[in-house]
C-alpha positions, 0 to 999 in steps of 0.5 A: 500753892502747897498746902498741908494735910490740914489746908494751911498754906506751906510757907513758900520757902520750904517748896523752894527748900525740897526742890532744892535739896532733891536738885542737890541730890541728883547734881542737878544745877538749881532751878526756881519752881517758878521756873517748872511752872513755866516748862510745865506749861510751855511743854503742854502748848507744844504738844498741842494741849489745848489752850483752854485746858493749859490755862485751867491748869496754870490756873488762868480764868481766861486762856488769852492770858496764857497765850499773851504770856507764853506766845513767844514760845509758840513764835518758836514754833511757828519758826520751826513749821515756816522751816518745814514748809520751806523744805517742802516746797523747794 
């Protein structure tokens, strides 16, 4: 959530608005902010930020709930470790 320097919610188009305008600037295709929400968070579970700490930033009360949302990116890595091991093992 945005707020003004007076704590008054901004209205949610006018976010959309700025990012926008900025992707438009840098000829960039156009994303949702929804959308960085979810690389935000996707990002951090990859580099092994713990749960705890992701889901107090995506402003989730309990972390199993970042990890029911996002788990199937994390089947991605499991993917890619059972790779590693493959490797390793032959």
């Amino acid at each position: 959530m945005f707020v003004k320097t007076t704590g008054q919610q901004i209205f949610p188009r006018t976010t959309t608005g700025w990012l926008d305008y900025v992707l438009n600037k840098g000829g960039i295709r156009h994303i949702g902010c929804h959308s960085l929400r979810h690389t935000f968070i996707t990002t951090l579970l990859r580099k092994k930020v713990p749960v705890k700490v992701v889901a107090k930033f995506a402003g989730h009360a309990n972390p199993n709930v970042t990890l029911s949302t996002y788990a199937h990116f994390l089947d991605e890595d499991n993917d890619e470790a059972s790779q590693v091991m493959d490797e390793f093992l032959k």
